[in-house]
C-alpha positions in Angstrom: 88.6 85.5 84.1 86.0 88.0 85.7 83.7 84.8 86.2 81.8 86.9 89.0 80.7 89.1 86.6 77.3 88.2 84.1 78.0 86.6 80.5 77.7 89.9 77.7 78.7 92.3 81.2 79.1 95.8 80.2 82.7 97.4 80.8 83.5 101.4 80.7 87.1 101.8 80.5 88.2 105.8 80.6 91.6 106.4 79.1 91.6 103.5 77.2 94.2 104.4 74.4 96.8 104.0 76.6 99.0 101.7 77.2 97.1 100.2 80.0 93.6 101.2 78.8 94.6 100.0 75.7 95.6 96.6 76.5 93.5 96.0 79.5 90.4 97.1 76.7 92.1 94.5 74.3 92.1 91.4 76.6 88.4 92.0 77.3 87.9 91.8 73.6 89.6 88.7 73.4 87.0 87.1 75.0 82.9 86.5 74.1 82.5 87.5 77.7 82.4 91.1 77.4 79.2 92.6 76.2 79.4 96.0 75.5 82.4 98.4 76.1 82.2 101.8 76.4 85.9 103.0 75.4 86.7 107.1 76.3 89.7 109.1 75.3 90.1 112.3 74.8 91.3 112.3 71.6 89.7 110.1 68.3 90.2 106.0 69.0 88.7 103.5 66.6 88.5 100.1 67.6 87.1 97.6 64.8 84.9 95.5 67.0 81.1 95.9 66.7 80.8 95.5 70.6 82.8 99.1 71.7 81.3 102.3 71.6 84.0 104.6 71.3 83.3 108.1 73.1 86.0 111.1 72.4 85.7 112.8 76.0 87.5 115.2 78.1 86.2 113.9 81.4 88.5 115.7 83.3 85.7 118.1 82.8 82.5 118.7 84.0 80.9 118.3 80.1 83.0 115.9 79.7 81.3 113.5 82.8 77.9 114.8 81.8 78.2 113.6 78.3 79.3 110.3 79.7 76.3 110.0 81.9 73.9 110.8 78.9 75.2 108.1 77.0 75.0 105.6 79.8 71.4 106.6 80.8 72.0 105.1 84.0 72.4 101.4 82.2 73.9 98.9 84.8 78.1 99.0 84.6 79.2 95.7 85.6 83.3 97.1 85.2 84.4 100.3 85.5 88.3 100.6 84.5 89.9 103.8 85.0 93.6 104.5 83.6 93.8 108.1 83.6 97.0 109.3 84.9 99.2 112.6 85.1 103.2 112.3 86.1 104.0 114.6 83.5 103.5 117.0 80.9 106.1 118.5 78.5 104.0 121.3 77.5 104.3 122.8 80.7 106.9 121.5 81.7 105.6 119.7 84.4 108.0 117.3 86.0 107.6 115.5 89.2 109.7 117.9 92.1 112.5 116.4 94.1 112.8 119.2 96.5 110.2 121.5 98.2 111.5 124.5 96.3 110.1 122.7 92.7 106.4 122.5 94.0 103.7 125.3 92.5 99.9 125.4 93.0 99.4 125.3 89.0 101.3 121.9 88.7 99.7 120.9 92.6 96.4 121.5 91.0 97.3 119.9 87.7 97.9 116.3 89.1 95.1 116.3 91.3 92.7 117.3 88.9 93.6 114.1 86.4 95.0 111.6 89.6 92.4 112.1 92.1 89.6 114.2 91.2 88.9 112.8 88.2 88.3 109.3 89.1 85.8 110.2 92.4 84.1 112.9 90.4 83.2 110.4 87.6 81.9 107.4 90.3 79.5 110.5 91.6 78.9 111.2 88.0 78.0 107.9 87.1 76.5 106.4 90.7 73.3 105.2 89.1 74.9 103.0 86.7 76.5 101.3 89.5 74.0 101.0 92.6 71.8 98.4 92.4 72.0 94.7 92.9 74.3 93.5 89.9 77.7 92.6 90.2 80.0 96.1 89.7 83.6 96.2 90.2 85.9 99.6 89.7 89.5 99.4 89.1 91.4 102.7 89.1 94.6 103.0 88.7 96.9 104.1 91.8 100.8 103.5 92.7 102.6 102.0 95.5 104.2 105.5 95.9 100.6 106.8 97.3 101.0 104.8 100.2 101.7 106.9 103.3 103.5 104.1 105.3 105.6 103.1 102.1 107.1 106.4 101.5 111.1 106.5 102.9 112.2 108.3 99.4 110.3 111.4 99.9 110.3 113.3 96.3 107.7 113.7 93.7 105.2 115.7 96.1 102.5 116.2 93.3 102.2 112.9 92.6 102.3 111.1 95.8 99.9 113.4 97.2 97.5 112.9 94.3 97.4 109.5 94.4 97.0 109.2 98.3 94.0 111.6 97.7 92.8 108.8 94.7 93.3 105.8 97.2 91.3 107.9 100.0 88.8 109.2 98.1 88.0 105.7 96.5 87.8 104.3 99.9 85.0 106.4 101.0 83.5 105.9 97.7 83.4 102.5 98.6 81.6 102.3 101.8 78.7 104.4 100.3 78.7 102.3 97.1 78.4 99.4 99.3 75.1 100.5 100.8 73.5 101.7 97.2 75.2 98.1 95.4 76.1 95.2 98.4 77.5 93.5 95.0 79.9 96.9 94.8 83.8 96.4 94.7 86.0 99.2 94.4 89.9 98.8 94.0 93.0 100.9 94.3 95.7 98.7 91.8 99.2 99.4 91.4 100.4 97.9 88.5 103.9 98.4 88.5 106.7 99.9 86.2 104.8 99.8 82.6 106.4 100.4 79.6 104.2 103.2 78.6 104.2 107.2 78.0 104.1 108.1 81.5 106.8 105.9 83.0 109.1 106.7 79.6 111.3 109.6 81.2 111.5 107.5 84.4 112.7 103.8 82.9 116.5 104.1 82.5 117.1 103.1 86.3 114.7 100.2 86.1 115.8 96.6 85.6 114.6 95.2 82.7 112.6 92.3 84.5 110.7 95.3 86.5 110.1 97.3 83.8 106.4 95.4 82.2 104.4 95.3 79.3 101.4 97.1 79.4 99.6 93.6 78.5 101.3 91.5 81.1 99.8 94.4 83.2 96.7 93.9 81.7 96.8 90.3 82.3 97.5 90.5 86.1 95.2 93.6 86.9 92.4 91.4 85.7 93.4 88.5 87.4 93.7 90.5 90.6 90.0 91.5 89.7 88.9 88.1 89.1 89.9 87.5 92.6 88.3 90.5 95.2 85.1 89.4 96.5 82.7 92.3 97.8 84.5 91.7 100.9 87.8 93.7 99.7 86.0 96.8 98.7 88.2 99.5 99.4 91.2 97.9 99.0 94.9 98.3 97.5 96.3 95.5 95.9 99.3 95.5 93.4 99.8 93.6 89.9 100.8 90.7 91.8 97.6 90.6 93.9 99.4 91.6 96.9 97.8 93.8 99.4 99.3 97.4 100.1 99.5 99.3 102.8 97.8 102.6 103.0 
């Protein structure tokens, strides 16, 4: 797995005490493959293995990103992993509208910031650490309900929108990354219903054979990796390495 990238590669992973971030940063530790790993969350995250760097960021922020570029100096990223997401937030009350009359800038705003601001801001943040001529991949986390064509439900607004801004904004990323890195690929991934903190309030309609572990998620993300040449930068693909339509 992730054969194209070098042996001891270095691998940033932002919001990795998730569930995703957390298992994704788990099955890269399983392996002598991975070098270094640079593991940020926003709040305190020990991992007992001598090869991750544990940074407690807000990087939803501007110091937040600029202490994250200090600390990589502009040191080659081979994998860049980004499993920051926003769906919703009990403390203020932030649920994701079913009707135009539940929308509000401050909750507009809200899931922007963290599902589409965030990730672009932090690849312009960090650009030196991936231009170049080393193998770099990003992976950020989308969902198959950010694709224009695939929407027939209509409802949560904030969160469609926002992650239709992430899958656009990454694909312009892309074709400049491309000219500073030909080795660049960049990656929208859907990976599915996941048995995690931001799907929780949304999981009692899902079948139980849809509803996934965050590390078979882990698994097939980084399979789907393993398998995008330079070729498919600026691509959507889903857990089952299945493109998607924008």
């Amino acid at each position: 797995m992730l054969d194209t990238l070098p042996e001891r590669f270095t691998a940033l992973i932002t919001g990795a005490s998730g569930g995703i971030g957390h298992a994704v940063l788990k099955k890269l530790l399983s392996s002598s493959h991975a070098g270094r790993v640079i593991a940020v969350t926003r709040q305190p995250f020990i991992v007992d293995d001598p090869r991750v760097l544990s940074l407690t960021l807000d990087v939803t922020t501007a110091e937040g990103r600029h202490t994250l570029q200090e600390q990589l100096a502009g040191q080659p990223v081979h994998l860049f992993f980004n499993a920051l997401g926003l769906l919703h937030d009990g403390t203020r009350k932030l649920q994701p509208e079913k009707r135009l009359d539940q929308l509000s800038l401050e909750h507009l705003q809200a899931v922007m910031q963290v599902n589409a601001f965030t990730p672009a801001l932090l690849i312009a943040a960090l650009t030196d650490a991936f231009k170049g001529a080393h193998p770099c991949v990003i992976a950020s986390l989308s969902a198959r309900v950010g694709s224009i064509s695939d929407n027939r439900l209509g409802g949560w607004y904030s969160y469609r929108a926002s992650k239709a801004a992430h899958n656009m904004l990454l694909k312009t990323a892309a074709i400049e990354l491309k000219r500073l890195n030909p080795q660049s690929v960049v990656l929208c991934l859907h990976p599915g219903t996941t048995d995690t903190s931001l799907s929780k309030p949304f999981q009692a309609r899902v079948p139980s054979e849809k509803l996934f572990t965050p590390d078979f998620v882990a698994d097939q993300l980084l399979q789907v990796i393993s398998q995008r040449t330079p070729d498919d930068t600026g691509s959507f693909w889903d857990w089952a390495g299945k493109p998607i339509e924008w």
